[in-house]
Structure formats: structure tokens, C-alpha cells
mmCIF file of the C-alpha atoms, coordinates in Angstrom:
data_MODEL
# 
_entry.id   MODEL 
# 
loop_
_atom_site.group_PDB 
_atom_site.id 
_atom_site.type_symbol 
_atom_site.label_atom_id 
_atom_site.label_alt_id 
_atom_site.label_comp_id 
_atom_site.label_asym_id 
_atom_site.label_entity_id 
_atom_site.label_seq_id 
_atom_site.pdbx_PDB_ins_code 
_atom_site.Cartn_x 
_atom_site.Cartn_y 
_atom_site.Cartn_z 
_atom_site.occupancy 
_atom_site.B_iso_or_equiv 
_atom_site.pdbx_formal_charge 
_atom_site.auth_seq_id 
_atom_site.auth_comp_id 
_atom_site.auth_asym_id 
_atom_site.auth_atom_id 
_atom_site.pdbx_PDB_model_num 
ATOM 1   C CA . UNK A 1 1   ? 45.192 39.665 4.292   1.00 0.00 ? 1   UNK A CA 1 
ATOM 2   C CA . UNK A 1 2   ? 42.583 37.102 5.496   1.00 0.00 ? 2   UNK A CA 1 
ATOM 3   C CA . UNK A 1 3   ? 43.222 34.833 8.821   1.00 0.00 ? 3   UNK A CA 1 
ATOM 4   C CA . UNK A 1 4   ? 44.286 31.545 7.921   1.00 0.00 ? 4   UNK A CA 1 
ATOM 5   C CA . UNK A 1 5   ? 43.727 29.055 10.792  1.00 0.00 ? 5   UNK A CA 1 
ATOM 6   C CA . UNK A 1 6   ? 47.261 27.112 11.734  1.00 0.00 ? 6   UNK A CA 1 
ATOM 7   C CA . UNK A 1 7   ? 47.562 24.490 14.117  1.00 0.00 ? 7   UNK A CA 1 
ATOM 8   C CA . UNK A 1 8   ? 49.022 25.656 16.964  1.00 0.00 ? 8   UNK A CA 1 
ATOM 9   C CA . UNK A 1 9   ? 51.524 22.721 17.292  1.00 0.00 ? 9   UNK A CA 1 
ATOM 10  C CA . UNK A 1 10  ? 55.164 24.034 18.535  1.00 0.00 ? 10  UNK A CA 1 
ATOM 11  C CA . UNK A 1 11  ? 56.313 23.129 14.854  1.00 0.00 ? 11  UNK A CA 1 
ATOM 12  C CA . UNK A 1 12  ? 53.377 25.020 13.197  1.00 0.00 ? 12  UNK A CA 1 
ATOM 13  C CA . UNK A 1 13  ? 54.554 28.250 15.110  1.00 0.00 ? 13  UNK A CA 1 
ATOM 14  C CA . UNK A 1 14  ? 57.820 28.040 14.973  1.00 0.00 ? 14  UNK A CA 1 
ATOM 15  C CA . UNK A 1 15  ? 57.279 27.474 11.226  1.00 0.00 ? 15  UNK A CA 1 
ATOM 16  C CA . UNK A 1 16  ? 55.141 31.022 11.621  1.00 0.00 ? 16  UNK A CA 1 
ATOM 17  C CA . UNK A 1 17  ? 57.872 32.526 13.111  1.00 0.00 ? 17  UNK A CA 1 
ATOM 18  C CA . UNK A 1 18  ? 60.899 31.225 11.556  1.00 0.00 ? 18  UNK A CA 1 
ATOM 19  C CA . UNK A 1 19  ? 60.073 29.913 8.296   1.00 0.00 ? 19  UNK A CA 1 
ATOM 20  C CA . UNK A 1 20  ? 63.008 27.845 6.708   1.00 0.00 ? 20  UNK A CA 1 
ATOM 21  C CA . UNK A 1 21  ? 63.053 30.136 3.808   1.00 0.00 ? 21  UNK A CA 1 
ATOM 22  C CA . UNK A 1 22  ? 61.292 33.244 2.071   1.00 0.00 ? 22  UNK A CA 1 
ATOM 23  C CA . UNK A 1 23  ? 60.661 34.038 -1.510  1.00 0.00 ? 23  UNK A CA 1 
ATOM 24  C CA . UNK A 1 24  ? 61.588 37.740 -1.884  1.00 0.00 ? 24  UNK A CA 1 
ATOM 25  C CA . UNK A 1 25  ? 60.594 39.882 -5.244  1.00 0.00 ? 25  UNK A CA 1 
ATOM 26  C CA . UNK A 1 26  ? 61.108 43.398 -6.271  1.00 0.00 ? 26  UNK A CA 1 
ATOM 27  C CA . UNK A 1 27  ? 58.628 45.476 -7.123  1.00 0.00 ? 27  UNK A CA 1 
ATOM 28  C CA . UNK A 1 28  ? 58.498 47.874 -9.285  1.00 0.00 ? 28  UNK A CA 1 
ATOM 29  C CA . UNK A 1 29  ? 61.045 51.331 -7.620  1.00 0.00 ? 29  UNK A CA 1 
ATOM 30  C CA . UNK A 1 30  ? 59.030 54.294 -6.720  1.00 0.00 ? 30  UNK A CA 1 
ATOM 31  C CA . UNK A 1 31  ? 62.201 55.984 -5.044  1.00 0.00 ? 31  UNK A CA 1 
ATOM 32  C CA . UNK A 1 32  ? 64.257 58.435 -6.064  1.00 0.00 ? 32  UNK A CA 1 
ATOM 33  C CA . UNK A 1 33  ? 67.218 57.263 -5.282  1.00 0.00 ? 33  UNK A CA 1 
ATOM 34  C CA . UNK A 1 34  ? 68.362 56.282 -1.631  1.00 0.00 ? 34  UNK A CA 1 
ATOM 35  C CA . UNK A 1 35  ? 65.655 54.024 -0.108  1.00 0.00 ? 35  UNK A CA 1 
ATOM 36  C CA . UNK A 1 36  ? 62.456 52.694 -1.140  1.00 0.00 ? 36  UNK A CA 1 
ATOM 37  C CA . UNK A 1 37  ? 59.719 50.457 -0.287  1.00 0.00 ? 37  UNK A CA 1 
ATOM 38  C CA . UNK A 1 38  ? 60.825 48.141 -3.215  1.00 0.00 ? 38  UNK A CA 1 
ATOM 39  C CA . UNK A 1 39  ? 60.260 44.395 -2.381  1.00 0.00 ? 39  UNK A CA 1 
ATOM 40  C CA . UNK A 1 40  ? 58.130 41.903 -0.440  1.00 0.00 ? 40  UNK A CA 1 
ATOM 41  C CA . UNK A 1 41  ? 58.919 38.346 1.243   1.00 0.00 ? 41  UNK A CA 1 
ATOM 42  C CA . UNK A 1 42  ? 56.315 35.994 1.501   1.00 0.00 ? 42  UNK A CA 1 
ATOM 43  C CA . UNK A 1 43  ? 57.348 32.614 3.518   1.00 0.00 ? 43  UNK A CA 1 
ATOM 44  C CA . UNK A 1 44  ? 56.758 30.010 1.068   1.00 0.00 ? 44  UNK A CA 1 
ATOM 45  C CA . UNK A 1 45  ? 56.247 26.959 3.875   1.00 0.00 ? 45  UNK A CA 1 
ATOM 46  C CA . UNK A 1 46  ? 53.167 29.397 5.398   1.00 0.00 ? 46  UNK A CA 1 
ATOM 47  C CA . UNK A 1 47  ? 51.053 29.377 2.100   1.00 0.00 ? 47  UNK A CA 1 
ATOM 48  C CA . UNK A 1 48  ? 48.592 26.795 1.706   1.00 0.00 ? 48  UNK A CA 1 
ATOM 49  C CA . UNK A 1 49  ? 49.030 25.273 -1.961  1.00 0.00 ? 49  UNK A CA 1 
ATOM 50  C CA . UNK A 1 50  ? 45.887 24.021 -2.637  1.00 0.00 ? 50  UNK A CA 1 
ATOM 51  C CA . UNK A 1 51  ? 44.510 27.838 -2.493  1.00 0.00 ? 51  UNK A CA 1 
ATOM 52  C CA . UNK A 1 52  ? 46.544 29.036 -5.276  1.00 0.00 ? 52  UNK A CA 1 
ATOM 53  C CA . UNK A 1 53  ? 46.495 29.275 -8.740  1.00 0.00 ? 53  UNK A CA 1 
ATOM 54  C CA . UNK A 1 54  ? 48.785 26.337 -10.843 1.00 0.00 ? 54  UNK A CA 1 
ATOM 55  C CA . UNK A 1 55  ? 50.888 29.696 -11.999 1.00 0.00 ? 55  UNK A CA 1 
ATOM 56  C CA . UNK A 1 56  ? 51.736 30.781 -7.912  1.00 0.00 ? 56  UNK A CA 1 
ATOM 57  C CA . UNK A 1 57  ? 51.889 26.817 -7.015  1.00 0.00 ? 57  UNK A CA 1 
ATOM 58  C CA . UNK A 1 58  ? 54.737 26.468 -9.716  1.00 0.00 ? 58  UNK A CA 1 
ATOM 59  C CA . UNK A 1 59  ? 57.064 29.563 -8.586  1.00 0.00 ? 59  UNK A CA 1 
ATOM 60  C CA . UNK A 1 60  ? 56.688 28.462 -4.919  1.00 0.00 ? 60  UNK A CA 1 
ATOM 61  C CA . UNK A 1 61  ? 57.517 25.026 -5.950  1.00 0.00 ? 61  UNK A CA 1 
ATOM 62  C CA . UNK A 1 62  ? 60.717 26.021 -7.685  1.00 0.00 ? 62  UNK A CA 1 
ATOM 63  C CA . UNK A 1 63  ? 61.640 28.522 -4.882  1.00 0.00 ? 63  UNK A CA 1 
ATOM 64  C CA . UNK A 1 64  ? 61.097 25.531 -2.464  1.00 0.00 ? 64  UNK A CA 1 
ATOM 65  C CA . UNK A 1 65  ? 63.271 23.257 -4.551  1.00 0.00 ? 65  UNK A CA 1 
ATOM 66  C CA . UNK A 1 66  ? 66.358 26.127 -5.356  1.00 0.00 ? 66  UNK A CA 1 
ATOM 67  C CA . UNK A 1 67  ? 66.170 26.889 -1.427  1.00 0.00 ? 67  UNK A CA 1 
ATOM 68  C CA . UNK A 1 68  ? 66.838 23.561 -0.728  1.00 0.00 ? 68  UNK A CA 1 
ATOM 69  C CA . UNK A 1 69  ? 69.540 22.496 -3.085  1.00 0.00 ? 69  UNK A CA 1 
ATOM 70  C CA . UNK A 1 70  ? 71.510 26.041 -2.675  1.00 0.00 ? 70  UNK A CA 1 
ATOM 71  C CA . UNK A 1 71  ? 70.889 25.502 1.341   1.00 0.00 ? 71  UNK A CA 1 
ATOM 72  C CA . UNK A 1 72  ? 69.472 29.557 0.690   1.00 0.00 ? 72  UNK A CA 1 
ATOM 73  C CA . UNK A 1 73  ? 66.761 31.018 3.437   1.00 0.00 ? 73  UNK A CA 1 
ATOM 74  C CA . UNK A 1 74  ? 66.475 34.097 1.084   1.00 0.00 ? 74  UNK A CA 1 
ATOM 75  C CA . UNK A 1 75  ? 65.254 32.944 -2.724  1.00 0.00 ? 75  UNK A CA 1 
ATOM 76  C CA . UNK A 1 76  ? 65.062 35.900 -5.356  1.00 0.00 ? 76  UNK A CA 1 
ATOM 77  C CA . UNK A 1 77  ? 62.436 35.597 -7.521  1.00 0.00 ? 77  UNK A CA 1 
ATOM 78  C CA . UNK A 1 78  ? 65.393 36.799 -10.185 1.00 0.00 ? 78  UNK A CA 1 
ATOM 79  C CA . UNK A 1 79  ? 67.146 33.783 -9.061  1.00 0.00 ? 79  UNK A CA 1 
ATOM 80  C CA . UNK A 1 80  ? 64.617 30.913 -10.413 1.00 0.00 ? 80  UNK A CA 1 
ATOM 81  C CA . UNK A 1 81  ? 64.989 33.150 -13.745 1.00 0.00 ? 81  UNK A CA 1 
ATOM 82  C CA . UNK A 1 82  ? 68.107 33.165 -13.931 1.00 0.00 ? 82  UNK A CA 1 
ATOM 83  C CA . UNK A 1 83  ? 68.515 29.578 -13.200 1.00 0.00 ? 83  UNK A CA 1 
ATOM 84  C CA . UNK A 1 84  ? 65.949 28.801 -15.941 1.00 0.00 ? 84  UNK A CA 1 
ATOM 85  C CA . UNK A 1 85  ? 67.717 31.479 -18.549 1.00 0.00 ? 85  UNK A CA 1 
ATOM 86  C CA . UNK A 1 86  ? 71.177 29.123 -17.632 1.00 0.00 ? 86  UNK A CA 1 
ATOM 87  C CA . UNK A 1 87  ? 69.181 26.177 -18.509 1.00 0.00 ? 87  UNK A CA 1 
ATOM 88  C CA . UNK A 1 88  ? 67.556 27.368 -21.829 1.00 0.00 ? 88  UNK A CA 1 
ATOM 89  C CA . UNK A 1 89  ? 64.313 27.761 -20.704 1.00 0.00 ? 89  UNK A CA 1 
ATOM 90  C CA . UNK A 1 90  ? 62.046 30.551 -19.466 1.00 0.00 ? 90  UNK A CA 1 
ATOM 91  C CA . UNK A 1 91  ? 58.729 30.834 -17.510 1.00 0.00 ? 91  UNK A CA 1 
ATOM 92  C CA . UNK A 1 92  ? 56.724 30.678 -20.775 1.00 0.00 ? 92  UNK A CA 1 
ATOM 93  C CA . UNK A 1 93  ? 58.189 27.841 -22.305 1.00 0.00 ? 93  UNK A CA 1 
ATOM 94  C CA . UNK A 1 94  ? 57.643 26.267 -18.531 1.00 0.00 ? 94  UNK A CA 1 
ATOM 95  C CA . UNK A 1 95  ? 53.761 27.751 -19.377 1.00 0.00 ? 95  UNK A CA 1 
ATOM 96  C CA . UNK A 1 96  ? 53.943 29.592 -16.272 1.00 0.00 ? 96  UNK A CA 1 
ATOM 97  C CA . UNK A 1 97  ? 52.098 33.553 -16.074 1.00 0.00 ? 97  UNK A CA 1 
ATOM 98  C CA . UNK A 1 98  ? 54.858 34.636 -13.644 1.00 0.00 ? 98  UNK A CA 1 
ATOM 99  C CA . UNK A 1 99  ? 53.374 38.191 -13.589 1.00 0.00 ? 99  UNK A CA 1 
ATOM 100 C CA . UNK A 1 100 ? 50.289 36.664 -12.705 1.00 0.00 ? 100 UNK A CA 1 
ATOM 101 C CA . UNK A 1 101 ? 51.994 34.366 -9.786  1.00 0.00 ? 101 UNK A CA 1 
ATOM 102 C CA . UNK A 1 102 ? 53.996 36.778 -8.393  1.00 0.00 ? 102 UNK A CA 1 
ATOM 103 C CA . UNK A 1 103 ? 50.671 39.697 -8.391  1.00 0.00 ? 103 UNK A CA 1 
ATOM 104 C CA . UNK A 1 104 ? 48.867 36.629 -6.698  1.00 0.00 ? 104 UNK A CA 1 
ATOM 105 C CA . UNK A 1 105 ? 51.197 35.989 -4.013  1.00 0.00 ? 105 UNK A CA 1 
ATOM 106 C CA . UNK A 1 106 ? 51.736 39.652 -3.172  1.00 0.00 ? 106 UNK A CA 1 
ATOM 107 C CA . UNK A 1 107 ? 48.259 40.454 -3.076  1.00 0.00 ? 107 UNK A CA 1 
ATOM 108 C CA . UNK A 1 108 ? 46.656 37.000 -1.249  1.00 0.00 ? 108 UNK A CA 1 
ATOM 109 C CA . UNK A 1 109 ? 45.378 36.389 2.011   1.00 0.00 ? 109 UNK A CA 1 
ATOM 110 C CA . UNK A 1 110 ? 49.134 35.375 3.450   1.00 0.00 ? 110 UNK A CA 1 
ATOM 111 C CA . UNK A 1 111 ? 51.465 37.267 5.655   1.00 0.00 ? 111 UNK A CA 1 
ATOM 112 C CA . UNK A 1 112 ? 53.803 39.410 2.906   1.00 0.00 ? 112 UNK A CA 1 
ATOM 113 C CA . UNK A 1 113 ? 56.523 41.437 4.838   1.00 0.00 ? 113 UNK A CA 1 
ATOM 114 C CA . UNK A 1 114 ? 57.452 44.713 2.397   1.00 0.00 ? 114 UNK A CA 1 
ATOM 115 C CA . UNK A 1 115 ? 61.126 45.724 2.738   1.00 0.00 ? 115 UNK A CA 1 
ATOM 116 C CA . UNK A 1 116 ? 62.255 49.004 2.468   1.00 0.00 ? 116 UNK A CA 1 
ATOM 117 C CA . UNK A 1 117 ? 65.732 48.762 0.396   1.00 0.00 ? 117 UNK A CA 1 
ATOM 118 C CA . UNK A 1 118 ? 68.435 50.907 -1.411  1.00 0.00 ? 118 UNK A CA 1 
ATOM 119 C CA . UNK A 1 119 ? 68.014 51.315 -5.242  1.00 0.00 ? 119 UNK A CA 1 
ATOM 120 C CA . UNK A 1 120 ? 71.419 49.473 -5.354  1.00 0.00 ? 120 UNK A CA 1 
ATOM 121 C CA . UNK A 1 121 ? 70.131 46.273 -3.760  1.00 0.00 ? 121 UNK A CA 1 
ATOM 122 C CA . UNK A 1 122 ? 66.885 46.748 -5.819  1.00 0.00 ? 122 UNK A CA 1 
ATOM 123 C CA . UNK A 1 123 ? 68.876 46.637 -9.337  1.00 0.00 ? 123 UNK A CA 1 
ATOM 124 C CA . UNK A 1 124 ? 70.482 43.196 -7.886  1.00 0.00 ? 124 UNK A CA 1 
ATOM 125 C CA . UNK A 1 125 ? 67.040 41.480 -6.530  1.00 0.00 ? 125 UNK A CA 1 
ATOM 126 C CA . UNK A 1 126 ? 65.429 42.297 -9.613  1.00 0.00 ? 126 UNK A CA 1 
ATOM 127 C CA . UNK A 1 127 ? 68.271 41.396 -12.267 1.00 0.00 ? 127 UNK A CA 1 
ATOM 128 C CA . UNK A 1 128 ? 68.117 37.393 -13.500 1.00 0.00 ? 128 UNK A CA 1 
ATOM 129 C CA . UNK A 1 129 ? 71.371 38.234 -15.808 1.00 0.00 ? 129 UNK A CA 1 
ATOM 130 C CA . UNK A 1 130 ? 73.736 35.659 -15.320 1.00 0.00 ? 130 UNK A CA 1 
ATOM 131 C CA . UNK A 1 131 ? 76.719 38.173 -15.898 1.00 0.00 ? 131 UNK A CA 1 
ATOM 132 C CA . UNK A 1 132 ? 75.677 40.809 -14.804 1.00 0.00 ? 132 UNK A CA 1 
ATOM 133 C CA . UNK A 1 133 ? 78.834 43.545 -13.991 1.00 0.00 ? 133 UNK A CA 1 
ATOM 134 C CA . UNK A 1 134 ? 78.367 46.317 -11.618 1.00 0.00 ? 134 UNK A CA 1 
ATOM 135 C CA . UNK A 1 135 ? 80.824 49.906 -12.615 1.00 0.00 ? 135 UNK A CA 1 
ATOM 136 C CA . UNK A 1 136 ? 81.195 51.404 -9.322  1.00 0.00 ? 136 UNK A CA 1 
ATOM 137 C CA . UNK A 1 137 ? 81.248 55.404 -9.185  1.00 0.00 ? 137 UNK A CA 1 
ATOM 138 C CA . UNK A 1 138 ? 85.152 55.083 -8.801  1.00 0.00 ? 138 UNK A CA 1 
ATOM 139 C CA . UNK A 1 139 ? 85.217 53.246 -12.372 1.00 0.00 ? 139 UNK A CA 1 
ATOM 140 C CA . UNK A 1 140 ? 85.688 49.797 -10.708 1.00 0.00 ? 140 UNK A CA 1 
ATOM 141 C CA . UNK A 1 141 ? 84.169 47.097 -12.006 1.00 0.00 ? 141 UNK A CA 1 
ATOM 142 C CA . UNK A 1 142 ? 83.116 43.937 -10.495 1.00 0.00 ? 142 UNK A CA 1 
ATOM 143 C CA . UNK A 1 143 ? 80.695 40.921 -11.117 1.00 0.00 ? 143 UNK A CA 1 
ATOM 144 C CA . UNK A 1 144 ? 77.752 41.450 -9.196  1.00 0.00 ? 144 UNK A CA 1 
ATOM 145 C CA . UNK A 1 145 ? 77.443 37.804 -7.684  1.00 0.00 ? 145 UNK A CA 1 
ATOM 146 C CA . UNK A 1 146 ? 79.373 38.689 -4.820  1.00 0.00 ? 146 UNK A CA 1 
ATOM 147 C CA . UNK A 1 147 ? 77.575 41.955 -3.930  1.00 0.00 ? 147 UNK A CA 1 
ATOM 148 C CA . UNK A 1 148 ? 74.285 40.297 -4.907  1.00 0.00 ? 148 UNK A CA 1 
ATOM 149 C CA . UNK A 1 149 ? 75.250 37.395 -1.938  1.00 0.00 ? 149 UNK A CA 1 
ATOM 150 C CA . UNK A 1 150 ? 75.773 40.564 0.434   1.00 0.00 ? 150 UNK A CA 1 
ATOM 151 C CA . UNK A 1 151 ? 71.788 41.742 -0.465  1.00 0.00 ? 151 UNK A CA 1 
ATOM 152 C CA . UNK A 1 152 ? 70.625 38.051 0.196   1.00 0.00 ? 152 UNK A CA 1 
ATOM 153 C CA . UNK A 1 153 ? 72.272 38.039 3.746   1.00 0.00 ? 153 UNK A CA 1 
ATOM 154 C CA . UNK A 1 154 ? 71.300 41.752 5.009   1.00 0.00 ? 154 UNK A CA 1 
ATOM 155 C CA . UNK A 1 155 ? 67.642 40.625 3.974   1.00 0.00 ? 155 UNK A CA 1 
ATOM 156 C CA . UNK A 1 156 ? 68.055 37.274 5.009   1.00 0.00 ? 156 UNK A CA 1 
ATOM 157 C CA . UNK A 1 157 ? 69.384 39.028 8.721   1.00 0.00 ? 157 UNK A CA 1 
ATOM 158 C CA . UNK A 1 158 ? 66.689 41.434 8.436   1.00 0.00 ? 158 UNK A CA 1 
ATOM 159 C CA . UNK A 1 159 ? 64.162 38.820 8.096   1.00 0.00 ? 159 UNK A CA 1 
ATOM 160 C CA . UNK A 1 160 ? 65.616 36.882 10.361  1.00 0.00 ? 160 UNK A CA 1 
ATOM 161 C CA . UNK A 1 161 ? 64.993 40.024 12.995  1.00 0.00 ? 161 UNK A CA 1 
ATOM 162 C CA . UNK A 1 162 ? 62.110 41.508 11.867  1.00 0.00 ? 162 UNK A CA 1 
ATOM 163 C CA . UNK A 1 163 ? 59.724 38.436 11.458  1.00 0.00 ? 163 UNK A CA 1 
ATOM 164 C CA . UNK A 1 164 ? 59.169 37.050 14.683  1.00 0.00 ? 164 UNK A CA 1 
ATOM 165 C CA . UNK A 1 165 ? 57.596 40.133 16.163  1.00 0.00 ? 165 UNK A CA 1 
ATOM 166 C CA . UNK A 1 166 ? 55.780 41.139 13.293  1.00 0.00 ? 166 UNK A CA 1 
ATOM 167 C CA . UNK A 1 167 ? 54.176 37.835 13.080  1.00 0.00 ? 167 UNK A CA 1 
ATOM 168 C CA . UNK A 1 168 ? 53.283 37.684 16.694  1.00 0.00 ? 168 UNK A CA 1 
ATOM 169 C CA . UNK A 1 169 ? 51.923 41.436 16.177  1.00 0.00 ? 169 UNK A CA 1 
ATOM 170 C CA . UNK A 1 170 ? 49.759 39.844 12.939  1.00 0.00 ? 170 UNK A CA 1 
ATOM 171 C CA . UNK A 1 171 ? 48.918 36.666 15.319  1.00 0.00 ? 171 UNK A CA 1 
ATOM 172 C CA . UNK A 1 172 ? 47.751 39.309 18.272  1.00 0.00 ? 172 UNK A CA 1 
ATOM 173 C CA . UNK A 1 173 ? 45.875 41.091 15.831  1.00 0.00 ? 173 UNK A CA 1 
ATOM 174 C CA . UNK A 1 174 ? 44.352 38.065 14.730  1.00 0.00 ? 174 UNK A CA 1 
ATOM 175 C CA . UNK A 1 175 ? 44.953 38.616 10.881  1.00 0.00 ? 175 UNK A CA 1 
ATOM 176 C CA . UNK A 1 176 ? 46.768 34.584 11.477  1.00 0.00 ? 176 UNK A CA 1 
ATOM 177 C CA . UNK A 1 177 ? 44.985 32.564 13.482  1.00 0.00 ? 177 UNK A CA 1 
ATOM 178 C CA . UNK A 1 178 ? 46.344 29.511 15.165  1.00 0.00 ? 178 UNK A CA 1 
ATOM 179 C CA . UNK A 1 179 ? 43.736 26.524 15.074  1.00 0.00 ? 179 UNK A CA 1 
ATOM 180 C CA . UNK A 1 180 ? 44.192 24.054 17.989  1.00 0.00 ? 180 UNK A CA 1 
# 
């Protein structure tokens, strides 16, 4: 990650500290079951979107917009699929390289927090099915919507936590500058 001057406005830090909503996508589960280094946030309002590709530009766009009509502060990146896949449309027919977007946005010069999650909450980040029914080991079945609103608000909590201080540790470290 490369410093990226922010004015250092009260707004502009608070923004750095408490963005209004993240943009959070699995990656791909190198666990074996239990816990796993499985996902990254990135804070959409922090990235600059004249520095990134039209591909990246588009999936923060839509993560902006689905934050802000579902009143979320944690977006899935299996969400805006889904939502498309509801609609009758997909990234390609939008002529989007999602793969591409989402590689550029975990790998660019802006703060990305990695979460360490359970394989459980990694199936329900990562799934865009819009029925998608979850068989408990008791046999019980049960649409994962609910469960999948209980991953969004432990992350969204977690974030929520775990944000502040690690962006004041990247700010000290001076890996985010503040212009004044």
C-alpha cells in the first residue's frame, strides 16, 4: 500500500476512521475448516476514483449505490451479484471484468483490512444465490438470508471496532498520509 495524501479536515478523518460503509469480498479459503484468513474490506468512500480502472470504478459505484438504498455499512461483493442475477443481468452483460476489479482493489495502494472468518460465514459472503438453503448438522434446514444478515453485522461490529486503531496505526506509520 502506497500513502495517499488526505486532507486533514475533521470530516476527511473521521471519513478515515469511520467510513459510512465497506465493500467486503471473500477470497478464495485456504483453511481447513474452523477459521481462516478468508476476506478483505476496503472502505469504498477512502478510494480515489479517478485512480482506478473503469472495471474497479463500476463495482465501487454499485456498492456505493446498494449501501445506500439498503441503509447497509457492510456490502458483499456477492450481494451486487446477486442483485444483478435477480435482475437478469450479470457483470459481463454490464461489460464489467469483476475478477479484474475486485484483484485491483485488493491489491492497490488503499487501506484493505483482511478478516479472519469461519468457513461458515465464508460460504455465505461468497454465495450470490438468491435461495440459497443452509442443512444444519442436526438436519434443519433454513434459508440462509437470515444467518447471512448475522455475518454482515459481526463484520460490520468488527469493523466497526477494529478500524479506528488500525487506521491510526497505518496513519502513524505513515502508509496514509493526511495532507493539510
Amino acid at each position: 500500500m502506497h500513502p495517499q495524501p488526505r486532507p486533514a479536515s475533521a470530516g476527511a478523518v473521521d471519513e478515515l476512521l469511520n467510513p459510512a460503509h465497506w465493500l467486503v469480498v471473500g477470497l478464495e479459503w485456504q483453511g481447513d475448516g474452523g477459521m481462516a484468513e478468508a476476506a478483505v474490506a476496503v472502505a469504498p468512500g477512502m478510494i480515489p476514483r479517478e485512480a482506478l480502472s473503469r472495471d474497479a470504478y463500476q463495482v465501487l459505484g454499485c456498492a456505493d449505490l446498494y449501501a445506500r438504498k439498503h441503509a447497509r455499512r457492510v456490502v458483499f461483493f456477492s450481494d451486487l451479484t446477486r442483485m444483478f442475477t435477480a435482475a437478469g443481468t450479470s457483470w459481463a452483460q454490464l461489460g464489467v471484468d469483476w475478477e479484474a476489479a475486485l484483484r485491483e482493489l485488493e491489491e492497490g495502494p488503499f487501506p484493505a483490512m483482511f478478516l479472519t472468518i469461519s468457513e461458515r460465514a465464508h460460504l455465505l459472503i461468497c454465495d450470490p444465490a438468491t435461495n440459497l438453503l443452509m442443512v444444519g448438522s442436526g438436519g434443519t434446514a433454513d434459508e440462509a438470508g437470515s444467518e447471512r444478515d448475522l455475518v454482515r453485522q459481526a463484520i460490520a461490529s468488527q469493523l466497526t471496532t477494529d478500524w479506528p486503531p488500525w487506521m491510526n496505526a497505518m496513519i502513524d506509520a505513515g502508509r496514509v498520509r493526511l495532507a493539510g
